[in-house]
C-alpha positions in Angstrom: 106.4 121.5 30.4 107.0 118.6 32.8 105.5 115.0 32.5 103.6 115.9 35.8 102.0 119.2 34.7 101.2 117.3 31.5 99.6 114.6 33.0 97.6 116.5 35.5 96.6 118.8 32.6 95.3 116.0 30.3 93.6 114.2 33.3 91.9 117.5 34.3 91.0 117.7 30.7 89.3 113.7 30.6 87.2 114.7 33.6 85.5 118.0 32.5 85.9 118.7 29.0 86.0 115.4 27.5 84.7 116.4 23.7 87.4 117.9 22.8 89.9 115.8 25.0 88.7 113.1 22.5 88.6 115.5 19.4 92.4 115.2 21.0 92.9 111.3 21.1 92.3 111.5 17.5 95.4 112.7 16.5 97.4 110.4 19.6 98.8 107.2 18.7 97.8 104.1 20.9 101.7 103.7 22.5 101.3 107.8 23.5 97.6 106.4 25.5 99.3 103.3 27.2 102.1 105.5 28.6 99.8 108.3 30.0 96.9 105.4 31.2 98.4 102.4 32.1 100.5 103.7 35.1 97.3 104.4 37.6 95.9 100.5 36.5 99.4 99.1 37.4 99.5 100.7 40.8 95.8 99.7 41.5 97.0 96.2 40.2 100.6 96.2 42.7 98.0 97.3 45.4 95.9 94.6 44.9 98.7 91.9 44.0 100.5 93.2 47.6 96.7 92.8 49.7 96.1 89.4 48.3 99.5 88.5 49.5 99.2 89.0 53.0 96.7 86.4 52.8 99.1 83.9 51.9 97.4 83.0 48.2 99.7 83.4 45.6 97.4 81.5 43.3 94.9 84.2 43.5 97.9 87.0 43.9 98.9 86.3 40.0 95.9 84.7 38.7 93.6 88.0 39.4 95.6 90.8 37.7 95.9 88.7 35.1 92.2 87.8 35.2 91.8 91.9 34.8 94.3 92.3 31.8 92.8 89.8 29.9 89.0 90.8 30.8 89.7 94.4 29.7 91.1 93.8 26.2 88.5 90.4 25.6 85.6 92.9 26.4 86.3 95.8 24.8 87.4 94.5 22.0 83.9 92.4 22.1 82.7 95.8 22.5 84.6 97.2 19.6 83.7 94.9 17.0 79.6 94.1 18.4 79.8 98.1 17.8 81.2 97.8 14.1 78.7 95.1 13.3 75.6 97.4 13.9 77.5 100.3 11.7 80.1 101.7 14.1 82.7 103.6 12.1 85.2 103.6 14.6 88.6 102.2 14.3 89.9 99.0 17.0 92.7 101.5 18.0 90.5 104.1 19.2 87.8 101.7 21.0 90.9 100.7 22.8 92.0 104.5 23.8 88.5 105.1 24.9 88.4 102.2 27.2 91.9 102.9 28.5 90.9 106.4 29.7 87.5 105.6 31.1 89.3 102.7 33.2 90.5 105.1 35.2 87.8 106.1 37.0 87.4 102.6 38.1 91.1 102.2 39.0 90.7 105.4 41.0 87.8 103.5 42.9 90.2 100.8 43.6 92.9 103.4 44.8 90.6 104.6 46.7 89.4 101.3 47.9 93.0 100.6 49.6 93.3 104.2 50.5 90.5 104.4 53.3 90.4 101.0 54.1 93.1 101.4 56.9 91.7 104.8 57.5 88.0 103.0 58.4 89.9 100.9 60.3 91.0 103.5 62.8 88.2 105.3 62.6 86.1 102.1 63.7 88.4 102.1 67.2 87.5 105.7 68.4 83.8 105.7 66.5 81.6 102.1 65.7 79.0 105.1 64.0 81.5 107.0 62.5 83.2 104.2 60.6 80.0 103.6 59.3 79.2 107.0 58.2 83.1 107.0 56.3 82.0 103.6 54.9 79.0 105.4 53.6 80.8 108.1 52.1 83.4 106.0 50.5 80.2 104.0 49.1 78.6 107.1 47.7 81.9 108.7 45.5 82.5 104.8 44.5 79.0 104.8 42.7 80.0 108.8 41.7 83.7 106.7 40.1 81.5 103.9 38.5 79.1 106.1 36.8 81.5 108.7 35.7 83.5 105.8 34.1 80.8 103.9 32.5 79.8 108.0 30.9 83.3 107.9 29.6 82.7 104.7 28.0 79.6 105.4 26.3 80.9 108.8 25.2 84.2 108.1 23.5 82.5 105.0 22.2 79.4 107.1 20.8 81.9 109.5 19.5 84.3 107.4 17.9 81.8 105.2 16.8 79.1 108.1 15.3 76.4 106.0 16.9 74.3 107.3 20.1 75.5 107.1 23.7 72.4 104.6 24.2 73.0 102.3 21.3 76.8 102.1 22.4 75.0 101.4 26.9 72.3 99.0 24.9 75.4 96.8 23.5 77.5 97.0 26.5 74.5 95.7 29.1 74.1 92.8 26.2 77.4 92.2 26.2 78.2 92.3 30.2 75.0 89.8 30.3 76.1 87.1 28.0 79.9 87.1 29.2 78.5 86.8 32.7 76.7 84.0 31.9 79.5 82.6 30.0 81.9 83.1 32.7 79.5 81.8 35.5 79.2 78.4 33.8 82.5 77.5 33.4 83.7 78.9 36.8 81.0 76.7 38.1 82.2 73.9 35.6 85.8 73.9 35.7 87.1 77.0 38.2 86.9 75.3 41.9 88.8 72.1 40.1 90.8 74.8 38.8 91.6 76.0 42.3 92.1 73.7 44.0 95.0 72.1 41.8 97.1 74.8 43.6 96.6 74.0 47.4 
């Protein structure tokens, strides 16, 4: 079977039938995860590298794919181990699977981001309304790709974990809340001092 039949068949798998496409993780070692998940987050993270660019802001062009890296395994492994201290069962290898899969709803959203950007764009010269209506659309899956991945989350996370799908959304919302707050006082402390050591 080619790698492209297999991928589409275990991505096909992840959207609709996700019980036992975990049931499947089980026996998949972490290295066999990256190389089926990481390739759609490193396009989305070329994509965004490339757009930033054209800007002129290197800074910003390194520093935010970096910024996504590190966020990703800081979170879920917060995730992981707030999890394990409230009697999660499941092991820091499979938190990390889960969250590797269900990212790629979001990168989608980001593919599709750059996808219909230019597409509004011309739509916006023939149609001000029409534009608008796209825009709209592209609004409505987004919130369809966000919810979708934030179910995947919880799921594999309740799964893995033996623990409900809302204990596992309970702790995430905590956990989004507090690192917010985190991050919003030192970006406001030290970030803009931070920036502007590179212009």
């Amino acid at each position: 079977m080619s790698l492209g039949v297999v991928f589409f068949t275990k991505f096909k798998n992840f959207l609709f039938d996700r019980v036992n496409f975990f049931n499947g993780v089980k026996k998949e070692k972490l290295v066999d995860t990256i190389k089926f998940a990481v390739p759609i987050p490193v396009i989305f993270l070329l994509l965004l590298s490339g757009f930033i660019s054209l800007a002129g802001n290197i800074f910003a062009m390194v520093f935010i794919p970096v910024l996504f890296a590190v966020s990703f395994v800081v979170f879920y492994g917060l995730l992981h181990f707030a999890l394990v201290l409230f009697g999660g069962k499941g092991k820091l290898e499979e938190s990390f699977q889960v969250a590797l899969y269900a990212q790629l709803y979001l990168y989608l959203l980001g593919v599709l981001f750059f996808a219909t950007s230019f597409l509004i764009y011309l739509v916006s010269l023939i149609s001000l309304q029409l534009a608008m209506a796209v825009m709209l659309l592209v609004l409505l899956v987004g919130l369809f790709l966000f919810f979708k991945g934030l179910m995947a989350v919880l799921e594999g996370f309740a799964f893995f974990h033996k623990t409900s799908k809302f204990g596992v959304f309970i702790v995430w919302l905590l956990l989004n809340f507090m690192l917010n707050v985190l991050f919003s006082f030192l970006f406001s402390a030290f970030g803009w001092e931070l920036i502007s050591n590179f212009y």
